[in-house]
C-alpha positions in Angstrom: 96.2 84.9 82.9 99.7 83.7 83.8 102.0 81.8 81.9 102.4 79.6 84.6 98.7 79.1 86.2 98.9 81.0 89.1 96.3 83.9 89.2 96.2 86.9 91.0 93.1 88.5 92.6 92.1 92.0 90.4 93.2 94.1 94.0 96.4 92.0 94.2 97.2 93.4 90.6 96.2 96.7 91.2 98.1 96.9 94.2 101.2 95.7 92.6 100.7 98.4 89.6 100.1 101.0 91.9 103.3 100.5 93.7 105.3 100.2 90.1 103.6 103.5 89.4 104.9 104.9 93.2 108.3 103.6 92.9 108.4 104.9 89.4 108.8 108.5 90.0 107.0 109.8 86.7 104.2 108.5 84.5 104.6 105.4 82.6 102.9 103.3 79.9 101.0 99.9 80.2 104.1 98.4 78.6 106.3 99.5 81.4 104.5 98.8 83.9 104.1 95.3 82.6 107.5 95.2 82.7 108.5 96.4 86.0 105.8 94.0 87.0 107.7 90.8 85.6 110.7 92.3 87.0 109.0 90.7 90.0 108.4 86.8 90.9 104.9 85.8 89.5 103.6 85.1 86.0 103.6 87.0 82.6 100.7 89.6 82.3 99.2 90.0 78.7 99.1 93.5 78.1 95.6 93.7 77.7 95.2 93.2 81.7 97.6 95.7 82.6 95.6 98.2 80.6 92.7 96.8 82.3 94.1 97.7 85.8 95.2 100.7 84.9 92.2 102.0 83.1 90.2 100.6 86.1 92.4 102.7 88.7 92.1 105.8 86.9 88.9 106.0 87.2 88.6 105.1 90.5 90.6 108.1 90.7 94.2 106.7 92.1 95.6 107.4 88.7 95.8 111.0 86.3 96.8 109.3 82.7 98.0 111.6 79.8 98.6 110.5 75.8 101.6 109.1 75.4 102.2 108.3 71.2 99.1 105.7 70.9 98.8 104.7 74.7 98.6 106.8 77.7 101.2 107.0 81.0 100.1 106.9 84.1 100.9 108.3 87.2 99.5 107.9 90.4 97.6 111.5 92.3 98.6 111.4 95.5 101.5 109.6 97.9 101.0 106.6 100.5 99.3 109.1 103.0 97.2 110.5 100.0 95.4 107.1 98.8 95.4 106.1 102.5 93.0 108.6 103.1 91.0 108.6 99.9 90.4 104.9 100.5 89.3 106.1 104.1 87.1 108.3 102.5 85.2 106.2 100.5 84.6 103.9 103.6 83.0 106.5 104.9 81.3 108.1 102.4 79.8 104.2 101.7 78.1 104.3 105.1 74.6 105.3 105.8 75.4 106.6 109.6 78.2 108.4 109.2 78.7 109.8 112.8 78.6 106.5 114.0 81.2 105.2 111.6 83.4 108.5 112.8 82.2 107.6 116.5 83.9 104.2 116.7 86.8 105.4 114.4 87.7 107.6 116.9 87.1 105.5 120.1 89.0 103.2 118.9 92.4 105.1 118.9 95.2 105.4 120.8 95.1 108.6 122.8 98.5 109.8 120.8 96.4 109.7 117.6 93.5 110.8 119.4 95.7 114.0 120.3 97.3 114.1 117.1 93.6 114.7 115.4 91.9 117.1 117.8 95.4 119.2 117.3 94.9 118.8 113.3 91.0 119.8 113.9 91.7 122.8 115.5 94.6 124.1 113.1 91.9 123.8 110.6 90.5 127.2 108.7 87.3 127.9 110.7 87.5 125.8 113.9 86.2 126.8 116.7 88.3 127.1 119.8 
């Protein structure tokens, strides 16, 4: 993969493109992403992996992608908070037992957060008070 034989595991990459993209402020192309990303210590990426791990975040849904001339850019659709909680999400929505999953999740806080998220719950459209 590298030009100099170190290798970096497929989430390693795709975390290191997704924070390119962040940093970014507006979509970019394969190409410069690859670039930013030697901008960095590490090896050379072909390009064909950086399309890889983009095409492979898009549709995992982290990325929106529009034609650019005969590539696309890519941008990601939502902020730290945002893929933080789409990447909760999916832990959860992986789960058979749901209410058990949310049961520990929520013992397991600090009563700050716990406060923090029974305030949130009951700003929310339709809660019951």
């Amino acid at each position: 993969m590298g030009g100099n034989g170190t290798r970096r595991a497929a989430g390693e990459l795709e975390a290191a493109a997704l924070a390119v993209l962040q940093a970014a402020g507006s979509a970019l192309t394969p190409g410069e992403v690859r670039d930013r990303l030697e901008e960095q210590p590490g090896e050379r990426l072909a390009y064909s992996t950086v399309v890889t791990i983009l095409s492979r975040l898009y549709a995992k849904g982290v990325l929106t992608r529009s034609r650019s001339g005969r590539a696309y850019s890519y941008a990601p659709v939502a902020d730290e908070p945002g893929l933080a909680a789409r990447r909760m999400r999916g832990v959860l929505e992986a789960e058979a037992d749901r209410e058990a999953v949310l049961a520990r999740f929520v013992s397991g806080m600090s009563p700050a957060d716990e406060q923090l998220l029974r305030r949130m719950l009951a700003e929310q459209p339709g809660a019951e008070d």
